[in-house]
C-alpha positions as CSV (number, residue, x, y, z in Angstrom):
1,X,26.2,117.7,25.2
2,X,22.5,117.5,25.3
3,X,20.7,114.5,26.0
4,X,18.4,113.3,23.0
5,X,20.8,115.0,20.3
6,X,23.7,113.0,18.4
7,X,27.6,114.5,19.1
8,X,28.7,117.1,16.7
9,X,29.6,115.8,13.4
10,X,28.0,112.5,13.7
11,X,25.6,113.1,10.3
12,X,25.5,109.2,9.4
13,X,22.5,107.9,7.7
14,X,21.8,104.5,6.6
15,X,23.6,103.5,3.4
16,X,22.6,100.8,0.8
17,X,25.3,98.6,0.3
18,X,24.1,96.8,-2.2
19,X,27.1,97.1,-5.7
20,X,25.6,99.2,-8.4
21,X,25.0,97.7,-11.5
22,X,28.2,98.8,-12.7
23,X,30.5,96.8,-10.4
24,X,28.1,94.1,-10.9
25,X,29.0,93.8,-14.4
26,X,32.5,94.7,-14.1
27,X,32.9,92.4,-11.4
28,X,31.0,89.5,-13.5
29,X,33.6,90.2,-16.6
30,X,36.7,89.8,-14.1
31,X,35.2,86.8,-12.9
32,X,34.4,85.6,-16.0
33,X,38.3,86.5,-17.4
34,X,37.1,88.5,-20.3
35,X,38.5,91.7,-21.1
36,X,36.7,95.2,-21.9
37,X,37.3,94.4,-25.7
38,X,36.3,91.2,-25.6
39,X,32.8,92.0,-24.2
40,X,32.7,94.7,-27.1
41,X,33.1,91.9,-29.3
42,X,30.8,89.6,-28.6
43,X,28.0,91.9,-27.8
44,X,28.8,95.0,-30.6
45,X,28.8,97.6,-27.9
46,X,31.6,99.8,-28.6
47,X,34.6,99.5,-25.9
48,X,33.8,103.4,-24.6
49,X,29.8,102.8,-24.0
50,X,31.1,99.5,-22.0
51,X,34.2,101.2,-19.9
52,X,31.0,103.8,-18.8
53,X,28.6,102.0,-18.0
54,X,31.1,99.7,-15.7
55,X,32.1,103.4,-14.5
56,X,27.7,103.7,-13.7
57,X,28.0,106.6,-16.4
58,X,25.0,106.0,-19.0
59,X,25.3,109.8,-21.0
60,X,26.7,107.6,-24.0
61,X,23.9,104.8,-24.3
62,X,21.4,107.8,-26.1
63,X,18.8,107.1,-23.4
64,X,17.2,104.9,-20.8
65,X,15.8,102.2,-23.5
66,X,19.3,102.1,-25.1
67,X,20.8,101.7,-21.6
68,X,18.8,98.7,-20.5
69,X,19.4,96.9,-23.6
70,X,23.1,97.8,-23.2
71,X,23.1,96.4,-19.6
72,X,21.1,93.2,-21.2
73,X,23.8,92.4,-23.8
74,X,26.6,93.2,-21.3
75,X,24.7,90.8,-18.8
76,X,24.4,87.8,-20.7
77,X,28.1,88.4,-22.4
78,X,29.2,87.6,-18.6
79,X,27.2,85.5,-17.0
80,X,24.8,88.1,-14.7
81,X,21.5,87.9,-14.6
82,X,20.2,90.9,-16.9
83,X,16.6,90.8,-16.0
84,X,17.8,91.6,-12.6
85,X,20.3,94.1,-13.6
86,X,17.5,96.1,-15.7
87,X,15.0,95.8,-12.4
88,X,17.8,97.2,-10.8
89,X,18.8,100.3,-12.7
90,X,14.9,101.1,-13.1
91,X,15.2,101.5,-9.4
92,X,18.3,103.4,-9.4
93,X,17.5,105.8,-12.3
94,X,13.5,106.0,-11.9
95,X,11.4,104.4,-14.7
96,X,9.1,106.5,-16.6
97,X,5.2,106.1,-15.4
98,X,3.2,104.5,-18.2
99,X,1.1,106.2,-20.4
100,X,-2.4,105.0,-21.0
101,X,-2.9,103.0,-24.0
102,X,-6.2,104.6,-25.5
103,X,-4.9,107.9,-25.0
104,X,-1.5,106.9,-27.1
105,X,-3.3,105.0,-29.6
106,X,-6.2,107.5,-30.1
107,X,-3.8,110.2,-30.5
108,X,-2.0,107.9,-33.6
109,X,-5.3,107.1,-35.5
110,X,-6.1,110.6,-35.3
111,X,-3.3,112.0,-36.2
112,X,-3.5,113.7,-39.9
113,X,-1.4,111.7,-43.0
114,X,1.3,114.0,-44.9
115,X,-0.5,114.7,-48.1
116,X,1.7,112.2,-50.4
117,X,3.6,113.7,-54.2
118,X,1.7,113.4,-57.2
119,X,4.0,110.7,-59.0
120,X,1.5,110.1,-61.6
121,X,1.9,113.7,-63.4
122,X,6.0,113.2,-62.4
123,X,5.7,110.3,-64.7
124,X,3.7,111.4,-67.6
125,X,6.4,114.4,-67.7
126,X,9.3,112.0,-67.5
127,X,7.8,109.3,-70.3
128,X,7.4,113.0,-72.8
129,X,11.0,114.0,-71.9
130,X,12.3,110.4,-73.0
131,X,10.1,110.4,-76.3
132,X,11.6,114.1,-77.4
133,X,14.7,113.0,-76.2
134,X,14.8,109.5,-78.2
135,X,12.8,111.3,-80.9
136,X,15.6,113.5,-82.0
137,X,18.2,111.1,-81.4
138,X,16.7,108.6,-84.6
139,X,16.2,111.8,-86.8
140,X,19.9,113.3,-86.2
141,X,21.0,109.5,-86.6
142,X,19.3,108.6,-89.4
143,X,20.2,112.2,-90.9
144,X,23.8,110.9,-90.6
145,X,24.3,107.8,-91.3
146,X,22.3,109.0,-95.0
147,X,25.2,110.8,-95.8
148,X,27.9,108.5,-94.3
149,X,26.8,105.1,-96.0
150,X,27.5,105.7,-99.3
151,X,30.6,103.7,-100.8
152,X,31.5,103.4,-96.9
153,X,31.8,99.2,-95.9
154,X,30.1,98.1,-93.1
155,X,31.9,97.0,-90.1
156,X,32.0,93.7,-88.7
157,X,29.9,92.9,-85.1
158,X,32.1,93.5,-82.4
159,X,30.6,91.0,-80.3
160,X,28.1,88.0,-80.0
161,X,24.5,88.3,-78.4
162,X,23.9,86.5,-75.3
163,X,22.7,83.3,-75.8
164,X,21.3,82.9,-72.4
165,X,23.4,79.9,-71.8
166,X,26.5,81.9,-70.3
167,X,27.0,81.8,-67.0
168,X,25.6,84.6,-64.7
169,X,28.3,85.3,-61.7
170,X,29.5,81.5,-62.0
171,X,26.0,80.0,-62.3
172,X,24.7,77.7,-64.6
173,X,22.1,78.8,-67.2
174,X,22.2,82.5,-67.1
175,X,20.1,82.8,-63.5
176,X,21.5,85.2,-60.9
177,X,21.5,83.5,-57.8
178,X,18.8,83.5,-55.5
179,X,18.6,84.8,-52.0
180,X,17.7,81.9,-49.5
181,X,14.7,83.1,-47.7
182,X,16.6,81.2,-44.4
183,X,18.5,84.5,-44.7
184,X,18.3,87.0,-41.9
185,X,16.5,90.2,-42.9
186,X,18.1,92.4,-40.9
187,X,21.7,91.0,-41.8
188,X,21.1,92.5,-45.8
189,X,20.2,95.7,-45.3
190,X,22.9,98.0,-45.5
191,X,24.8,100.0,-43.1
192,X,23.1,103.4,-43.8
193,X,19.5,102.3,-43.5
194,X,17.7,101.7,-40.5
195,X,16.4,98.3,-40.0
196,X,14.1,97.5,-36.8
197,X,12.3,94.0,-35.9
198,X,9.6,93.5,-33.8
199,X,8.7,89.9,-32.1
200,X,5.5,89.4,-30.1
201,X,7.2,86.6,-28.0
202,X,5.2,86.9,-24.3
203,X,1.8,88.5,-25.7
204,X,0.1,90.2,-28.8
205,X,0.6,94.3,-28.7
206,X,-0.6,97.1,-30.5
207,X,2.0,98.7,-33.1
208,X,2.5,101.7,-34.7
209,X,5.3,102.7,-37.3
210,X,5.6,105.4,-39.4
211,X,8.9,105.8,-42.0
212,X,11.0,108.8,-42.3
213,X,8.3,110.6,-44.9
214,X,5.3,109.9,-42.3
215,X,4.1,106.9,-44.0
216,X,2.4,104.9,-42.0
217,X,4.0,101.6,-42.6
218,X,2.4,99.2,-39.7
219,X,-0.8,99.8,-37.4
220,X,-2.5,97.2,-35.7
221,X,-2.2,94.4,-33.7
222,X,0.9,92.0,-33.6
223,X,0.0,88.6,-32.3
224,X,1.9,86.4,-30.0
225,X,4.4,84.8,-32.2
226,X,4.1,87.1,-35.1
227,X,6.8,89.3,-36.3
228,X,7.2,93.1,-38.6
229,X,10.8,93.9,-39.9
230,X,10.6,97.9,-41.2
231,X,13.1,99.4,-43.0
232,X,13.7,103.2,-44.2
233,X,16.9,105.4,-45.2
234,X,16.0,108.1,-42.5
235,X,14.3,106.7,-39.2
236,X,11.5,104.8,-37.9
237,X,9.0,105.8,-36.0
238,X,7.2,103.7,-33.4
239,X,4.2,103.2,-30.6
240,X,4.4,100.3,-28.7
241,X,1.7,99.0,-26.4
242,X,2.2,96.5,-24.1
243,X,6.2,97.1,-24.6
244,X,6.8,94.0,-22.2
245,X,5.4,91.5,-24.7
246,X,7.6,92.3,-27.8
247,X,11.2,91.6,-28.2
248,X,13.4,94.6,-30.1
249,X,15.9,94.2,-32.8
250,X,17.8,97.2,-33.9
251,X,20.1,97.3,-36.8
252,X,20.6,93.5,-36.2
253,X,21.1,94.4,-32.4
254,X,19.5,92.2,-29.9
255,X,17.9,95.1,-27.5
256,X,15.5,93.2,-25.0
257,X,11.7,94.0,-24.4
258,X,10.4,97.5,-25.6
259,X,9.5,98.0,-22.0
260,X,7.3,96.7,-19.0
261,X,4.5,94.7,-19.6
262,X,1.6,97.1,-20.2
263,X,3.7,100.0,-20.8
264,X,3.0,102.3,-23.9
265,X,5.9,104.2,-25.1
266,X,7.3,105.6,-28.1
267,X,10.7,105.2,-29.7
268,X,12.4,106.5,-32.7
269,X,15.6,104.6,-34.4
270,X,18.1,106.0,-37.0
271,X,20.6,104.5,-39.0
272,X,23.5,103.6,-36.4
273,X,21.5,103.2,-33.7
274,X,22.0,101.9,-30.8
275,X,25.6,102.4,-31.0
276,X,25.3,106.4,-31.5
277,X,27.0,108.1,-28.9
């Protein structure tokens, strides 16, 4: 054996012991006496995205932003810290460099609008349809009932006209009952839409969001404290600067920040999400 050189086979290198995030989690849960099923319950992440990520295997989540707010929900369901956890799997998994902002947001107000239908010449043709339609209708009506009348009794009214007084789904005076505007947003939009909400809770940031068409339905700058709900039947498109500031809900999902503070980055949401995969 040389001097200066280790023995043969001895390849050791230092190891970080530190538990991934994983085992944190799963070992938080244990701790915590909950069951797989019952952290699925309480945070809405389905039972096989939850068994994988205690396994460290994130190919379900759909993505590093879906991950993190996975490993938020998961966190705070059993009593681990999740700004920690996040920090932590940034620095297992790489975080993506940040993008300057007025590159990102030049690149949005320059980009071209979709040139938009003409609806007005849609209606006009629809409103000359209805007229011929209804037109017709009266003169072969009126044609019969010439020739039907005579010597022929007229029949009784089958029913009674509203008087506006009946009740309207078991309320008084006819009125359909009113939404209360205390009413969560994103709780009354249906299943197949996509519904995303955006809080400025740490600092104002610069927002972009464009609807499944290419509408642009938002761009500007949201506040600290303010808030935008979007909604569309295909996806929703959005650039967030200063991702740290803003607080994400998804289909009524509580995701976390969009990203670090000062961070631009760009996100797309579907109907389902975040629990596609």
């Amino acid at each position: 054996m040389s001097i200066g050189n280790p023995p043969p086979g001895d390849d050791r290198t230092p190891t970080d012991e530190r538990p991934t995030v994983g085992r944190v989690l799963a070992q938080a849960r244990r701790e915590a006496g909950l069951t797989i099923d019952e952290v699925s319950g309480s945070t809405r992440v389905r039972v096989p995205i939850v068994h994988a990520i205690e396994q460290d295997d994130y190919s379900r989540c759909g993505g590093d932003f879906y991950a993190r707010g996975h490993i938020r929900l998961i966190a705070r369901a059993v009593g681990s810290d999740p700004d920690a956890l996040v920090a932590q799997y940034d620095a297992e998994h790489g975080s993506p460099a940040p993008t300057p902002a007025s590159q990102m947001f030049e690149a949005e107000r320059l980009r071209p609008e979709r040139r938009r239908p003409n609806w007005t010449a849609a209606m006009v043709a629809a409103i000359a349809v209805v007229i011929a339609f209804v037109g017709f209708n009266l003169f072969s009506g009126g044609s019969k009932d010439s020739g039907d009348q005579a010597g022929q009794p007229s029949a009784p009214a089958s029913a009674k006209p509203s008087t506006g007084t009946q009740s309207h789904q078991g309320q008084p005076g006819g009125q359909p009952k009113k939404p209360d505007p205390k009413d969560s947003a994103i709780a009354a939009v249906p299943a197949d839409k996509v519904t995303v909400k955006i809080t400025a809770e740490e600092d104002k940031s610069w927002i972009s969001a464009v609807n499944g068409t290419g509408q642009t339905l938002f761009q500007s700058v949201l506040e600290k404290g303010a808030s935008k709900t979007f909604t569309d039947d295909k996806q929703i498109k959005l650039v967030v600067g200063n991702a740290g500031a803003v607080k994400m809900f998804v289909n009524g999902k509580d995701l976390g920040p969009a990203g670090d503070q000062g961070e631009v980055v760009r996100l797309n949401f579907t109907p389902g999400d975040p629990q596609a995969g």
